[in-house]
C-alpha positions as CSV (number, residue, x, y, z in Angstrom):
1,X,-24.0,112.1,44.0
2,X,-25.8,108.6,44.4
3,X,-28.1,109.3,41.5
4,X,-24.2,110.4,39.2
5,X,-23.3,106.8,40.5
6,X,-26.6,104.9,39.4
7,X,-26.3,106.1,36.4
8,X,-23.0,105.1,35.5
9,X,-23.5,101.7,37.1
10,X,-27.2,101.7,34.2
11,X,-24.9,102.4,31.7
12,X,-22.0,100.1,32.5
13,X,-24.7,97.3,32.9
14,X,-26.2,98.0,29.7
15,X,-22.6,97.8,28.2
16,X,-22.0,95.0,29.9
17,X,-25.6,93.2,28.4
18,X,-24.5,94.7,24.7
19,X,-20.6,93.1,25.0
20,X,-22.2,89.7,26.1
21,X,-25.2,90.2,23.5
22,X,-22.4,90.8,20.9
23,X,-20.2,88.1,21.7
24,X,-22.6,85.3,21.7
25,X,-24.3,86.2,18.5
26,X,-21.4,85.3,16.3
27,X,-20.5,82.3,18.1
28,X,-24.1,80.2,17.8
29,X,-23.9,81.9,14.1
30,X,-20.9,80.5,13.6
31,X,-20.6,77.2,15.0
32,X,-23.4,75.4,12.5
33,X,-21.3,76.0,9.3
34,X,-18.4,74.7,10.8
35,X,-19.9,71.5,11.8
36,X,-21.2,70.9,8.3
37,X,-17.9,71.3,6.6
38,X,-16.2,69.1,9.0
39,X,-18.8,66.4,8.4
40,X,-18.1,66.8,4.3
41,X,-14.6,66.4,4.7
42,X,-15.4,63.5,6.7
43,X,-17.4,62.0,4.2
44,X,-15.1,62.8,1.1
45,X,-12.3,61.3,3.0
46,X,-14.1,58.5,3.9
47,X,-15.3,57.9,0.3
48,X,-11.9,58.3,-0.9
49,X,-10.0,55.2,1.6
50,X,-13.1,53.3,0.2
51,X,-12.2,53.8,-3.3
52,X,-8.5,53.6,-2.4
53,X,-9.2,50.4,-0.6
54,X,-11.2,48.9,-3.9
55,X,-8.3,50.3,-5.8
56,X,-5.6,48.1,-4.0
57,X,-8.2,45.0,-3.7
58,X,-8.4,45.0,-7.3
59,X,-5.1,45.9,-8.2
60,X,-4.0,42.7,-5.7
61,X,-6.7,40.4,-7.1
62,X,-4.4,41.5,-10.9
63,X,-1.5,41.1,-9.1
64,X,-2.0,37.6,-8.3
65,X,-3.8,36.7,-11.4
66,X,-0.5,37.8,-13.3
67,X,2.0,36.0,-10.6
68,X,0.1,32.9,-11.5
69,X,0.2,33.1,-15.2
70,X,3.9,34.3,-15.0
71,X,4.6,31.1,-12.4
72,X,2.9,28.8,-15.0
73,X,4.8,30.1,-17.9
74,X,7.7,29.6,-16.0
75,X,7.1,26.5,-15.2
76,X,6.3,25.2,-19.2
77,X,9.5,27.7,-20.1
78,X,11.4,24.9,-17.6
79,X,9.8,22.6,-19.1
80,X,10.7,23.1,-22.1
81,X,14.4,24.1,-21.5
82,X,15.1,20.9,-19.7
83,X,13.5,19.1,-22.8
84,X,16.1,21.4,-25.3
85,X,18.9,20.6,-23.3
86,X,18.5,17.0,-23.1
87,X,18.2,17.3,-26.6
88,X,21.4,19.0,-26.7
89,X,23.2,16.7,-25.1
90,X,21.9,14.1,-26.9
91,X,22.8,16.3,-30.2
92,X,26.4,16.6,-29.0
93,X,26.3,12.9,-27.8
94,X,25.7,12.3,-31.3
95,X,28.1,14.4,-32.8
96,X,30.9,13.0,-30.7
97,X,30.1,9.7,-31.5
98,X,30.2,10.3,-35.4
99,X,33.7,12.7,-35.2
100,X,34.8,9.7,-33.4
101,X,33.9,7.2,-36.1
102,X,35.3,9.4,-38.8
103,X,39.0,10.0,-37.2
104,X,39.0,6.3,-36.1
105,X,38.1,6.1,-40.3
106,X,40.4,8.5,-41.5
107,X,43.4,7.4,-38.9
108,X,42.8,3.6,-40.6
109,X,43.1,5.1,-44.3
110,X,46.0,7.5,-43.3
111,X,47.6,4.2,-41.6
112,X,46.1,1.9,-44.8
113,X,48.0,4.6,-47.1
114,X,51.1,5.0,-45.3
115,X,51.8,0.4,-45.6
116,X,50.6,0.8,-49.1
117,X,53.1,3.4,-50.1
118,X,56.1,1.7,-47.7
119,X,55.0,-1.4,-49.5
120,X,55.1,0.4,-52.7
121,X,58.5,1.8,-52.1
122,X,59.7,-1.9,-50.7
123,X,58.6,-3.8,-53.9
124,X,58.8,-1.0,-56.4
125,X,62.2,-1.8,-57.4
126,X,62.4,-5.5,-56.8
127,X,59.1,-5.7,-59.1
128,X,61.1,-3.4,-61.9
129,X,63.6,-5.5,-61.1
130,X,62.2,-8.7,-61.9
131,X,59.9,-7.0,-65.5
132,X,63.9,-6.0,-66.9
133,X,65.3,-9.3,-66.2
134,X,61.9,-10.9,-67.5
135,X,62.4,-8.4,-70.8
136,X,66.3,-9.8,-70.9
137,X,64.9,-12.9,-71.1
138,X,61.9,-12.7,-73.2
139,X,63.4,-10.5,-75.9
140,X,64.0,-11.5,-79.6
141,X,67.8,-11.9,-79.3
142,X,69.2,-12.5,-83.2
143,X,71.9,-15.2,-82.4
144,X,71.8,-16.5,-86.0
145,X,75.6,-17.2,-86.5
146,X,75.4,-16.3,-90.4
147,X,77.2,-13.2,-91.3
148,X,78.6,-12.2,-88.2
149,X,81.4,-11.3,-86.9
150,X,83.5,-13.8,-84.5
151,X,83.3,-11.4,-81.8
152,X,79.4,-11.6,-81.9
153,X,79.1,-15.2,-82.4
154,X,81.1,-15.4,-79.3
155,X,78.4,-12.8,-77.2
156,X,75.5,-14.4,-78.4
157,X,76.9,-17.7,-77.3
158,X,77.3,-16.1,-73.7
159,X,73.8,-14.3,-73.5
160,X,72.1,-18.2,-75.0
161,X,73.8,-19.3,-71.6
162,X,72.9,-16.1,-69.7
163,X,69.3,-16.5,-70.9
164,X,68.8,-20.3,-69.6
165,X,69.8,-19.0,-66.0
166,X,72.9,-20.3,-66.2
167,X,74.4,-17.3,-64.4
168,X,77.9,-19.1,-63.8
169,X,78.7,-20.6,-67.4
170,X,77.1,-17.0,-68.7
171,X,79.8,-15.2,-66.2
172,X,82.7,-17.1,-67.1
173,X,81.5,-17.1,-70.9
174,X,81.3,-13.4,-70.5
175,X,84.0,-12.9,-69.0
176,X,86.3,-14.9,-71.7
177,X,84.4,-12.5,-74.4
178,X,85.9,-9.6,-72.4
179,X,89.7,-10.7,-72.2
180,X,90.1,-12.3,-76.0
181,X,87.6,-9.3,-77.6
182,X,89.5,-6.1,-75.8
183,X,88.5,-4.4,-79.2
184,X,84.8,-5.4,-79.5
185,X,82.0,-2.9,-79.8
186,X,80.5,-4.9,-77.9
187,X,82.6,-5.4,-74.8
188,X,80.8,-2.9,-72.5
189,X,78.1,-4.9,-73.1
190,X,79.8,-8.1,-71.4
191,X,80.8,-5.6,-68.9
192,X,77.5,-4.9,-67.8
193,X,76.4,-8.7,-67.8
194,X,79.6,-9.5,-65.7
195,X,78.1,-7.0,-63.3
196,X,74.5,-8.6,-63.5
197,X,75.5,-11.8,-63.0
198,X,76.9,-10.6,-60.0
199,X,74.1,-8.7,-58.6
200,X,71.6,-11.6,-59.4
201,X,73.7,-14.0,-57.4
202,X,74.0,-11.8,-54.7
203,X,77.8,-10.9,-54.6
204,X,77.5,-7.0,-54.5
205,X,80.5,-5.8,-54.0
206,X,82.2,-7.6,-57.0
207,X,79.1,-6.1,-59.0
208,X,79.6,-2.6,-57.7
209,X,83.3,-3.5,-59.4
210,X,82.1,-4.0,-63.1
211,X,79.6,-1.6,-62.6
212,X,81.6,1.0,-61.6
213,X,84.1,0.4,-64.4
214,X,81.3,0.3,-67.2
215,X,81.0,3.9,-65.8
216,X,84.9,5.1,-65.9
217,X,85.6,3.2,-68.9
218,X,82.5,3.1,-71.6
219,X,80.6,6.1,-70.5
220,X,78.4,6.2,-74.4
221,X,77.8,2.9,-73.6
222,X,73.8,1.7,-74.5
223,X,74.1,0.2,-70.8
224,X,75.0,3.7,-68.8
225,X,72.0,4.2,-66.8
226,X,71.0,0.6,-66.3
227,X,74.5,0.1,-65.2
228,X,74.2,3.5,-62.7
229,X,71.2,2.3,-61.5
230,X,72.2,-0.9,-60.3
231,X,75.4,0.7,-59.2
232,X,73.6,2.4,-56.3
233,X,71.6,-0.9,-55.6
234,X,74.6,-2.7,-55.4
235,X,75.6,-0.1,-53.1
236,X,72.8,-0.1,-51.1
237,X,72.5,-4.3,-50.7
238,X,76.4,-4.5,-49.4
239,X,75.6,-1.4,-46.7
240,X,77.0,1.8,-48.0
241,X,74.0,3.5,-47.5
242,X,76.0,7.2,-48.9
243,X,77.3,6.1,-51.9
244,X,73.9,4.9,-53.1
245,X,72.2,8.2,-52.3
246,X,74.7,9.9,-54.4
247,X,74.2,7.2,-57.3
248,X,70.4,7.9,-57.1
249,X,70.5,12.3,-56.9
250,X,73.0,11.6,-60.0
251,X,70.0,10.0,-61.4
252,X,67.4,12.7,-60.5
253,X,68.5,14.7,-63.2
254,X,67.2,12.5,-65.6
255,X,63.3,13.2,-67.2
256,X,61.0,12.9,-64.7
257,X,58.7,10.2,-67.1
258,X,62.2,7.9,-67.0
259,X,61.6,5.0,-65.2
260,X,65.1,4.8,-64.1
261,X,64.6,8.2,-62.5
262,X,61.4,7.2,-60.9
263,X,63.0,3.9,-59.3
264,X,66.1,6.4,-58.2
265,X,63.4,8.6,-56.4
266,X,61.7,5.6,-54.9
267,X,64.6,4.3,-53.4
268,X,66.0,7.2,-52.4
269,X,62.5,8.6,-50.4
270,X,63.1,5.2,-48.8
271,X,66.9,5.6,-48.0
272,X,66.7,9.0,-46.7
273,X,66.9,9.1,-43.2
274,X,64.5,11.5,-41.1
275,X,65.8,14.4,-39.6
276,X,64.9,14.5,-35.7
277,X,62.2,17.3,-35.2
């Protein structure tokens, strides 16, 4: 019975040396691989946050390189914008300066036109005025007394007194020609040189008279628009301002190259009144 048990305790103890045997062999064969992978790793890793670290030195070192040429292009971009804009300004100063000039210019000609034609219009008909009566005057009148008529002599005897400025004798001479000539050819002219006479001497409402009937009563007279024209002055000097607006649209309907019609428009433009904007 004790040898049974010795045995079984030999063979449990060389079990026992065979389980220990096998358990220690793969662990000491084991363990030196492992050791030098780990200490590869270690190395590769280590390697790589060397190059990683060179990596980010140099890509700071470029970094900064760049920041400062940006920062100094910035700076001579500044520059240079401060130095356009000045120039701007300067530009616009400039441009201001000469619009300036040319509307303080053009607002002197616009005023330097507008006296010239209100001058224009002022003295337009007093300078007509003056070149008819200077024509009256100056024109080669036949008053030789042989072979005419009593009726002429007796005209021409009045417009020799009318032409020395005599405007009184001429009227009264004038008018005696009307009142012992009733059938002259020539009594519309008298007419019209009553009417004159008037105007020149200022008394426009006894000319608007005479002128008025030259009109009514000898409308083929030679005189017609002369008299019509100084009808609506006539008008115009004693204050009724409508009458000689409707003397001077009658006249509008003349040719535009008559100088009566021009005058008419003249004085009219000026006569007009404005109508409130």
């Amino acid at each position: 019975m004790v040898t049974k048990l010795n045995k079984r305790a030999s063979i449990f103890f060389v079990l026992s040396l065979l389980f220990m045997l096998a358990g220690c062999v793969p662990k000491v064969a084991t363990k030196a691989p492992n050791n030098g992978r780990l200490d590869l790793l270690e190395q590769r890793i280590f390697a790589l946050e060397q190059q990683k670290l060179r990596a980010i030195a140099e890509l700071t070192d470029q970094t900064e390189t760049f920041r400062v040429r940006v920062d100094g292009e910035l700076k001579n971009f500044r520059k240079s914008q401060r130095f356009f804009i000045a120039e701007l300004d300067k530009l616009k100063q400039d441009i201001a300066l000469i619009t300036n000039d040319n509307e303080l210019v053009q607002d002197k000609a616009r005023k330097n036109g507008l006296r010239l034609k209100r001058l224009e219009r002022r003295l337009g008909s007093q300078i007509i005025a003056l070149s008819e009566l200077k024509a009256f005057f100056d024109e080669s009148v036949d008053v030789d007394q042989g072979g005419k008529r009593e009726d002429q002599i007796a005209f021409n005897n009045a417009y020799k007194i009318f032409k020395k400025r005599n405007f009184t004798d001429a009227g009264r001479a004038f008018l005696k020609f009307r009142s012992q000539y009733t059938k002259s050819d020539l009594v519309d002219d008298a007419v019209y040189f009553i009417g004159y006479i008037h105007f020149l001497q200022g008394q426009y409402d006894r000319a608007t008279l005479y002128f008025q009937e030259m009109l009514e009563q000898y409308p083929q007279s030679n005189w017609i628009l002369d008299g019509k024209w100084w009808l609506g002055v006539s008008h115009e000097r004693s204050g009724d301002i409508n009458a000689a607006m409707d003397v001077y649209k009658e006249l509008l309907e003349l040719p535009a190259q008559n100088p009566i019609r021009i005058k008419a428009e003249l004085r009219l433009e000026d006569i007009t009144p404005v109508a409130a904007p």
